[in-house]
C-alpha positions as CSV (number, residue, x, y, z in Angstrom):
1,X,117.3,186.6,37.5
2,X,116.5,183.5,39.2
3,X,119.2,182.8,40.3
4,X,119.3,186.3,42.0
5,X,115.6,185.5,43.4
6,X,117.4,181.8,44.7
7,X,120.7,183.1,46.4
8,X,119.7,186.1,48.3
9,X,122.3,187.9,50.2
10,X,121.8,187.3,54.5
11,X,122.6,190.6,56.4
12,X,126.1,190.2,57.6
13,X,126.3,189.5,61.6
14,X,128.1,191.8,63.6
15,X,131.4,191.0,64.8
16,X,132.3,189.7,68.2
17,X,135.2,191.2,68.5
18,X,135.5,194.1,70.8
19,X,133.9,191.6,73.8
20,X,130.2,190.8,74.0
21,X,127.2,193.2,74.2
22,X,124.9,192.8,77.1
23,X,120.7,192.7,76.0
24,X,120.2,194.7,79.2
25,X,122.2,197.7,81.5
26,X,124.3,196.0,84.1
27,X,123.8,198.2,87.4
28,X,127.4,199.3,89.0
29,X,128.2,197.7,92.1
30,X,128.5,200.3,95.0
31,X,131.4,201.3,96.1
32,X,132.7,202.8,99.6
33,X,132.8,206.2,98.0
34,X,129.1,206.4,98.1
35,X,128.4,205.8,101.8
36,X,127.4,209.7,103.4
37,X,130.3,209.7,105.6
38,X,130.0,210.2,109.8
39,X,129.5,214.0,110.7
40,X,132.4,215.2,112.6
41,X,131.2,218.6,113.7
42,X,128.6,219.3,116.6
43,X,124.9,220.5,115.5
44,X,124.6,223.5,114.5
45,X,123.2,226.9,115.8
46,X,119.8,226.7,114.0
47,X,119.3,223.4,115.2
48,X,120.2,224.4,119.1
49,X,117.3,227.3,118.7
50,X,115.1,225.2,117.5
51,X,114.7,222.4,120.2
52,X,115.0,225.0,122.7
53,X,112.0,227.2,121.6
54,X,110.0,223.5,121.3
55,X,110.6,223.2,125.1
56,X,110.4,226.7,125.9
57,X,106.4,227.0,124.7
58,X,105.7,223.8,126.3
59,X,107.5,225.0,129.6
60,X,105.1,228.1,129.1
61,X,102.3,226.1,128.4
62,X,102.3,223.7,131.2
63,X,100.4,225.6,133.7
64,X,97.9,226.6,131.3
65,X,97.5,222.7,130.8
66,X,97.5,222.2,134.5
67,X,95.0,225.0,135.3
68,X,92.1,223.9,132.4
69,X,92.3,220.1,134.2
70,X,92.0,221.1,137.4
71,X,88.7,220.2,139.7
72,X,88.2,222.9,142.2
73,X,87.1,221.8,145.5
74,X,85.9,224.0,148.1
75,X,88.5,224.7,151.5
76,X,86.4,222.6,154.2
77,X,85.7,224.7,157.4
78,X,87.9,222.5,159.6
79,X,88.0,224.5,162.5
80,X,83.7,225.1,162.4
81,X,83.3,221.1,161.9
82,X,85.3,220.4,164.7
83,X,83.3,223.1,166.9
84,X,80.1,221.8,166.1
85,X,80.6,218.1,166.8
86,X,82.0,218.9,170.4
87,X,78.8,221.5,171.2
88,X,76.7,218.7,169.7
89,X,78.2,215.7,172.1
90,X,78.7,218.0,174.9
91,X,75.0,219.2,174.2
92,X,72.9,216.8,172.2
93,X,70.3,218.4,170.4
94,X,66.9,218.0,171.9
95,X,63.2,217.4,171.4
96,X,60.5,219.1,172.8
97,X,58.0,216.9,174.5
98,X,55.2,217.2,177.1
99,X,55.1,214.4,180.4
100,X,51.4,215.0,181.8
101,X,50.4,213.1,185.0
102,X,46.8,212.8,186.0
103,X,45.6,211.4,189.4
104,X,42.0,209.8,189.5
105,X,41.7,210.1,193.4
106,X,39.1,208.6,195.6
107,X,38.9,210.6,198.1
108,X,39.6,214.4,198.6
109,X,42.6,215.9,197.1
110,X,44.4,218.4,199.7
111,X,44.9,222.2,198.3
112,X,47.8,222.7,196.4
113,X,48.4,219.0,194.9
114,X,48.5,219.5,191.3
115,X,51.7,222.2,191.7
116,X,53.5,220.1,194.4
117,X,53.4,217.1,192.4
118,X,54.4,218.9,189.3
119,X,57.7,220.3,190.8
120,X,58.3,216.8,192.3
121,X,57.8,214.7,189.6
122,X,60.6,217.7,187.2
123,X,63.2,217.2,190.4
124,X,62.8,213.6,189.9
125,X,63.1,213.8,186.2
126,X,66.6,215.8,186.5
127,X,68.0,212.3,188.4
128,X,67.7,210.5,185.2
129,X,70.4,210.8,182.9
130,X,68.4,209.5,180.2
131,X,65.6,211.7,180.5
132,X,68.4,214.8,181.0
133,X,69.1,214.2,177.1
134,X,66.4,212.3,175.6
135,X,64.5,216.1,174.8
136,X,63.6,219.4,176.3
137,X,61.1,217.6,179.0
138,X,58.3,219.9,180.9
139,X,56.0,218.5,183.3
140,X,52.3,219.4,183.9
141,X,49.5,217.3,186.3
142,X,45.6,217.2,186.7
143,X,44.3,216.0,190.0
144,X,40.7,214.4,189.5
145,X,38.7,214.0,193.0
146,X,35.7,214.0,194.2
147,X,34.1,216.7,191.8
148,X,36.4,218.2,191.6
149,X,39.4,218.7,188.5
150,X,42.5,220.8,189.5
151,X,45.3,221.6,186.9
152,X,49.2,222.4,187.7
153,X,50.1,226.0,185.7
154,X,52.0,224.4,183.4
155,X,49.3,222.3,181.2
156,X,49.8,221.0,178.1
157,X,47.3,218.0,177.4
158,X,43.8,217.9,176.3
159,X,42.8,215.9,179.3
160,X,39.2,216.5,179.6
161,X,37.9,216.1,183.2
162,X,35.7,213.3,184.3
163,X,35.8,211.4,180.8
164,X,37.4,208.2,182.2
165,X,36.8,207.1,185.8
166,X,37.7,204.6,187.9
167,X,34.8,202.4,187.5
168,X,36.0,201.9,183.9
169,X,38.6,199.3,184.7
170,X,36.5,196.9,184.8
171,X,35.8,196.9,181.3
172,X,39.2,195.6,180.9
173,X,42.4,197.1,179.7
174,X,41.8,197.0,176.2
175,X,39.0,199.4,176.2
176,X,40.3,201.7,178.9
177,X,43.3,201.9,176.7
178,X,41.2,203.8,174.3
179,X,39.0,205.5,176.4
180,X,42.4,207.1,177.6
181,X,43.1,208.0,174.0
182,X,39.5,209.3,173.4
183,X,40.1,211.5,176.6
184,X,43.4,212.9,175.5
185,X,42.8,214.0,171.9
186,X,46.1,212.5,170.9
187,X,47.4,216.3,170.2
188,X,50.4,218.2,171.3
189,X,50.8,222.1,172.2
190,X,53.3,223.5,169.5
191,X,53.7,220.2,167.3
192,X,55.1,218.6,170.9
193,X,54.6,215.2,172.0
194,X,52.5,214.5,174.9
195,X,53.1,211.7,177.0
196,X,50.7,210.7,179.6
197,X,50.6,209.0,182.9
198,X,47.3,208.4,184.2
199,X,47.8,207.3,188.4
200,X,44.3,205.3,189.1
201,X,43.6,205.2,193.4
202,X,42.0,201.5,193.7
203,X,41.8,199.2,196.3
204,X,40.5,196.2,193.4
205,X,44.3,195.2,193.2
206,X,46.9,193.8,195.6
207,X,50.3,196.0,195.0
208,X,50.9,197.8,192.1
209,X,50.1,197.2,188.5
210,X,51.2,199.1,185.6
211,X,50.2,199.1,182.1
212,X,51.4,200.7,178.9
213,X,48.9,201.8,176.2
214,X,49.2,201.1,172.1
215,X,49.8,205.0,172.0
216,X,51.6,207.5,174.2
217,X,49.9,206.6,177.5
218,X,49.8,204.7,180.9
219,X,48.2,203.6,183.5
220,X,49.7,202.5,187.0
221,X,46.5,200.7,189.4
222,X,46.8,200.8,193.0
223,X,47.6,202.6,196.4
224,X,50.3,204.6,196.5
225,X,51.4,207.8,198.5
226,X,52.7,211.3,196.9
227,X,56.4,209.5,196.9
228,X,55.9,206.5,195.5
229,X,53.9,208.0,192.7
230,X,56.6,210.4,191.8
231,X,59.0,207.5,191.9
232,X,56.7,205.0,189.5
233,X,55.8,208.4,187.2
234,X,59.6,209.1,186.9
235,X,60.9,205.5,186.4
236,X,57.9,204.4,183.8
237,X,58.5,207.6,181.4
238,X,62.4,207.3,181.6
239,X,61.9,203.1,181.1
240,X,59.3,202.8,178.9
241,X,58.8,206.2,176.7
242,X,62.4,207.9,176.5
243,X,64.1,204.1,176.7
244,X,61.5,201.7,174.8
245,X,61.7,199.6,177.6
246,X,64.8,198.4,177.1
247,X,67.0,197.9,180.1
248,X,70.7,199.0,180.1
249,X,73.2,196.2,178.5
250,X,70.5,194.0,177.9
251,X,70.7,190.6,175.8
252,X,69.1,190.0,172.7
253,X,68.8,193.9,171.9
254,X,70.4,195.2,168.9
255,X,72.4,198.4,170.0
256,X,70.3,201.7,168.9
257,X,73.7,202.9,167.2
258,X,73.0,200.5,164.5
259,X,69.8,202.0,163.2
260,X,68.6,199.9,159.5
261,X,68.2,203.1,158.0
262,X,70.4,204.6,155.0
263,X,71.2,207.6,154.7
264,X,69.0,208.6,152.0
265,X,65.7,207.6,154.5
266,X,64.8,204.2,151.9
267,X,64.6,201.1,153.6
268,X,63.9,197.8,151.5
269,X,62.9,194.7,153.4
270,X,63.7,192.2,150.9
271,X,61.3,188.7,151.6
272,X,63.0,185.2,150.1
273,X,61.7,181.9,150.3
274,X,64.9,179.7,149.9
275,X,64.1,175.8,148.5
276,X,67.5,174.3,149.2
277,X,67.3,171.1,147.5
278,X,64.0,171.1,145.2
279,X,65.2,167.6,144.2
280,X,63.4,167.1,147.1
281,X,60.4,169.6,146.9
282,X,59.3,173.2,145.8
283,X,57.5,175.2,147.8
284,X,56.1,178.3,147.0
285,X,54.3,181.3,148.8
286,X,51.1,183.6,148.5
287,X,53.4,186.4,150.3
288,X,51.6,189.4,148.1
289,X,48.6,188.1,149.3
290,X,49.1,187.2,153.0
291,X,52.3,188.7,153.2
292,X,52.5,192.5,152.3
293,X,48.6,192.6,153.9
294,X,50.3,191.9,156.8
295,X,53.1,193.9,156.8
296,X,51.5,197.0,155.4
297,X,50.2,198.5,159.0
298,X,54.0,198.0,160.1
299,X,55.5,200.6,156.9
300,X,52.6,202.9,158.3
301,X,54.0,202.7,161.9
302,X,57.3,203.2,160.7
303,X,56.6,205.9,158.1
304,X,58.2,208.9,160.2
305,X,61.5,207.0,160.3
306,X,61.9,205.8,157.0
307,X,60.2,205.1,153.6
308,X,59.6,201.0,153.4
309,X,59.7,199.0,150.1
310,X,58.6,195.6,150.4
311,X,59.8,192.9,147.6
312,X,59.8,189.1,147.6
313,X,61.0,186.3,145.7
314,X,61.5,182.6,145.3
315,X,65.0,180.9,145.1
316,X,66.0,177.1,144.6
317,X,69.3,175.3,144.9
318,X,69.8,177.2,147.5
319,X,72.1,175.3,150.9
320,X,73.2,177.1,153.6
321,X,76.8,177.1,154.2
322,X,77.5,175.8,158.1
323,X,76.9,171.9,158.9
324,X,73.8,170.3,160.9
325,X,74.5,167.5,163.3
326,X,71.9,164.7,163.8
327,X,70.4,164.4,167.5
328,X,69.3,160.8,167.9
329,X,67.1,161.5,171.4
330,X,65.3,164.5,169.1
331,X,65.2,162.3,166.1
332,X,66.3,165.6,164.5
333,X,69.3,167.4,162.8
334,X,70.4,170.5,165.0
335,X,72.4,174.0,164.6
336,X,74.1,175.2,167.6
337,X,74.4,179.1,168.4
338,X,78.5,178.7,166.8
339,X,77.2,177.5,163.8
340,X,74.5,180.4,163.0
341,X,77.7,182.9,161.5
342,X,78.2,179.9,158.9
343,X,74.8,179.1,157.8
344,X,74.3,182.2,155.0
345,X,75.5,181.2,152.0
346,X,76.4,184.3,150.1
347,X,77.6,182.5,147.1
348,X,74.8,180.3,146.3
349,X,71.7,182.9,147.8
350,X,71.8,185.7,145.7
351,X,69.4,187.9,147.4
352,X,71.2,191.2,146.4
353,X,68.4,191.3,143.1
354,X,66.5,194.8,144.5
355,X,66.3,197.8,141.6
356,X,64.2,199.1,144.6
357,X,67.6,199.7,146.8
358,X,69.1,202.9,144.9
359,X,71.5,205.3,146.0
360,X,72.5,204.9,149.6
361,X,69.0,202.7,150.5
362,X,69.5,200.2,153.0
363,X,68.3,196.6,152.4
364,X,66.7,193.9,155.4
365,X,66.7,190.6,154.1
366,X,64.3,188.2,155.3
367,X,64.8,184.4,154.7
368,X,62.3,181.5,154.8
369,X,64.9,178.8,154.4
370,X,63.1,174.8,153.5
371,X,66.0,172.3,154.2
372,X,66.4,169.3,152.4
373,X,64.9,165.7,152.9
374,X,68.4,165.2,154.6
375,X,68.1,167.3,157.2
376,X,64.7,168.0,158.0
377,X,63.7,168.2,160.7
378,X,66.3,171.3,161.1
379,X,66.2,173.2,164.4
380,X,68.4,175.3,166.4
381,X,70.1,174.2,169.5
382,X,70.3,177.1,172.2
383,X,73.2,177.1,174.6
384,X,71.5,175.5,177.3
385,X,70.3,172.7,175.2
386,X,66.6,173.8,174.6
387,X,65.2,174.5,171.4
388,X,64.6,177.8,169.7
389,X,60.6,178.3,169.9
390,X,60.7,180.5,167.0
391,X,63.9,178.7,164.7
392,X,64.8,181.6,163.8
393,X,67.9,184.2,164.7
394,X,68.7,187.5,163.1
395,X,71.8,189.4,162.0
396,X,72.4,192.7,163.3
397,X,72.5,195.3,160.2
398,X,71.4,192.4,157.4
399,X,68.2,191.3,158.4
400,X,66.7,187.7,160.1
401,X,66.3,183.8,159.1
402,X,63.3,181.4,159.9
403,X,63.8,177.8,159.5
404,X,60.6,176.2,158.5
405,X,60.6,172.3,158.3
406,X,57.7,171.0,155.8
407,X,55.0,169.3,157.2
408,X,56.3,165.6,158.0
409,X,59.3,165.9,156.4
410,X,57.8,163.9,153.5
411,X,59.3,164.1,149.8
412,X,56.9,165.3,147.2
413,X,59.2,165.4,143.9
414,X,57.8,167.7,141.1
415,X,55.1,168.3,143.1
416,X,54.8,172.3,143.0
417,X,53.6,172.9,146.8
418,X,52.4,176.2,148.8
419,X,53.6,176.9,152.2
420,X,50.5,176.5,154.5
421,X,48.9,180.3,155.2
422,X,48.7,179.5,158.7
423,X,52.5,178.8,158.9
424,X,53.1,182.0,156.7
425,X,51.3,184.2,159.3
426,X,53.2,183.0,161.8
427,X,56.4,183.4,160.5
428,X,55.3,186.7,159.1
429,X,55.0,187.7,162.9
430,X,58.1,186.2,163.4
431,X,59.7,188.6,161.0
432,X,57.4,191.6,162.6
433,X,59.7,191.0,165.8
434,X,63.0,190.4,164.1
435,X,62.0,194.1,162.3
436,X,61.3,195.4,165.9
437,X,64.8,194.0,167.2
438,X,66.4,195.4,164.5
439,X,65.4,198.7,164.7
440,X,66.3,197.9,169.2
441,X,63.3,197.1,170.7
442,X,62.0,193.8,172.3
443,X,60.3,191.6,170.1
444,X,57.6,191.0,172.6
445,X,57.1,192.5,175.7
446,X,56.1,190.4,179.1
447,X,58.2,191.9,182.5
448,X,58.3,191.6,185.6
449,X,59.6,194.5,187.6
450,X,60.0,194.8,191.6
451,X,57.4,197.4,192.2
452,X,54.6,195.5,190.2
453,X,53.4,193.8,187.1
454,X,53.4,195.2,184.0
455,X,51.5,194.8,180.9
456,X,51.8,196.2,177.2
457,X,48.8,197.0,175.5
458,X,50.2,195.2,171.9
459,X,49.5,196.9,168.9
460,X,47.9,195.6,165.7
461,X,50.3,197.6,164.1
462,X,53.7,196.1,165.6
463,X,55.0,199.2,166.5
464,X,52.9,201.7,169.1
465,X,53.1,205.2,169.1
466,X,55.4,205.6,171.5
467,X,58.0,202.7,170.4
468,X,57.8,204.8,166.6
469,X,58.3,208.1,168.3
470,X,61.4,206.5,170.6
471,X,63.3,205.4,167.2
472,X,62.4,208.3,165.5
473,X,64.3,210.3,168.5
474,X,67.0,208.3,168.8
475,X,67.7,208.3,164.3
476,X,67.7,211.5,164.2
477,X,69.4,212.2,167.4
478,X,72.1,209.9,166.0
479,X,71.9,211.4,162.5
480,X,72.5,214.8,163.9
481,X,75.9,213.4,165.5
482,X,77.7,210.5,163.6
483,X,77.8,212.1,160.0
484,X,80.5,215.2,161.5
């Protein structure tokens, strides 16, 4: 027994004969029977049916497609655009308004001079071209004499009768300016503009003098016969009331076909003060103080035109683009008239910061511009070698500059400053007659003209009654044409 516990049989290994057993399946190698082999035949009928009823409902469905993207726009009436802008420049549209001539004789006026002075002074009227399509003109007179007031059968004005007389020019022509406007009312028949012309018989001046009022009024002093009064009536209301006084081609005068205003009626006139070094100094402004006080009789004048925003800011870093050259007999640097196209620099001034500018709102901008210690003094240089009184120019359509030098040129680094309110005023102004070029009127008015001198009555305001109605006319005389 123990030796059967000792010698224990092993289990017999299996015999290798036969070739070895793999632990694991072996897979087959492929062969080239496996390969799907290259079809031979075209596709079949199915197939051809299938791909051509894909295309078939997208041919079908294409104009459906087409039709639900489409934007439909209205046929323009070509044919009734183009009729209307050749009757509107062959016949401008017009606006009524009222010419009223009164006569404050000395002496006696003859029977019948109220009438014959009304047809003369309409036959003179059709000579003028502009008055012939400035507006649907009609013509009445009052003849004041010794006690007596006549009227022409065409009258329009509220003049009342022996309210102003001739003794009243003395006072001076401030106050007979509104003694005029007392006497007239300052209405109109029929919502029309009246426009009076008030011909004073004195012997207290030598020649002629003429003088136009803040509001829609004049006066010419003097001696003059029936003629010559129909020929100073016509030529002062065609000049100064249908024309702003602005003489044919003249210099300096923006053209009235570039009106500031956009199309929506916004203007913004946009105020900067520009420090272009501040290395040098800062300066800074009380412009909501002095400023828009200032400026806030001028959006009233202008209100029938356009609605006015006023804004204003402060910039720094801020040079101008053209090159100063140094004048040693002015002991200043000086622009010349070729470098003032160069001197905006609309990469470094960003002025185009308004939220107030929306839609199609027109923007003025205004610019105070401080050069630096190295070129101050900075004037401008007019072509015949004289200084600019004002230094300051405008651009026609983007607004004007004024070049103010600090007082004594004298660096005041980190020194916050403020700009002087004397100088701001006057710069202010300066802007008030930029604003009045812009929009094509003088910025002051001082003539001379052959038959006499004549004076305007200036208004607090910077814009009279008659200047406001005159670009009122001419926008929407414009804006009536140039859109067709």
């Amino acid at each position: 027994m123990a030796e059967s516990d000792g010698d224990e049989s092993q289990p017999a290994l299996p015999s290798s004969e036969g070739g070895d057993i793999s632990g694991s399946l072996s897979t087959p190698a492929p062969t080239d029977g496996d390969k799907p082999s290259p079809r031979m035949s075209k596709p079949g009928t199915k197939r051809l049916v299938l791909t051509a009823s894909v295309l078939l409902s997208f041919l079908i469905g294409l104009p459906f497609l087409l039709k639900s993207t489409e934007i439909h726009r209205s046929p323009l009436p070509s044919e009734a655009i183009a009729d209307l802008s050749r009757r509107l420049h062959s016949n401008p549209p017009s606006f009524p308004c009222v010419l009223h001539a009164v006569f404050l004789l000395s002496d006696r006026a003859p029977s019948g001079l109220a009438n014959r002075m009304e047809q003369a002074i309409s036959t003179q009227l059709l000579g003028f071209p502009a008055a012939s399509t400035a507006g649907n003109i009609s013509v009445s007179v009052t003849v004041e004499s010794v006690g007596v007031c006549s009227s022409s059968t065409n009258v329009a004005s509220p003049w009342r009768c022996g309210a102003v007389t001739t003794a009243d020019l003395v006072r001076g022509d401030e106050v007979f300016d509104e003694l005029l406007h007392s006497a007239l009312g300052g209405g109109g028949a029929d919502g029309m503009r009246v426009y009076t012309i008030v011909v004073v018989d004195s012997d207290t001046v030598e020649g002629l003098r003429t003088v136009i009022g803040k509001h829609r009024h004049a006066w010419v002093v003097g001696k003059v016969d029936e003629t010559e009064s129909v020929s100073i009536i016509g030529n002062a209301f065609v000049k100064y009331f249908m024309n702003g006084g602005i003489e044919e081609g003249e210099a300096g005068i923006v053209k009235g076909e570039f009106m500031p205003v956009g199309s929506d009626g916004n203007v913004v006139l946009s105020f900067s003060l520009l420090n272009a070094d501040p290395s040098d100094w800062v300066y800074d402004w009380e412009f909501e103080k002095i400023g828009e006080r200032m400026l806030i009789p001028v959006i009233e004048a202008l209100q029938p035109i356009a609605n006015i925003n006023i804004e204003s800011q402060v910039l720094y870093h801020t040079p101008k683009s053209s090159y100063s050259s140094s004048d040693d007999k002015l002991g200043a640097n000086v622009l010349t008239m070729g470098d003032i196209p160069f001197f905006v620099n609309s990469n470094e001034w960003h002025l185009d910061t308004s939220i107030s500018a929306t839609g199609r709102s027109k923007v003025l901008q205004f610019v105070v511009y401080i050069p630096s210690a190295r070129e101050c003094p900075l004037y401008l240089q007019l072509p015949d070698g004289k200084l600019s009184k004002t230094n300051a120019f405008i651009s026609p359509m983007w607004g004007g500059v004024v070049i103010w030098n600090p007082p004594s040129c004298s660096k005041t680094p980190g020194a916050l400053n403020k700009m002087p309110s004397q100088e701001l005023m006057e710069t202010i102004e300066i802007f008030i007659g930029q604003l009045r070029q812009l929009f094509g009127l003088k910025s002051s008015y001082h003539a001379q003209i052959m038959d006499g001198v004549t004076k305007f009555i200036t208004s607090p305001k910077g814009f009279a009654q008659c200047k406001s109605y005159y670009n009122f006319a001419s926008h929407m005389h414009r804006g009536s044409i140039h859109p067709i």
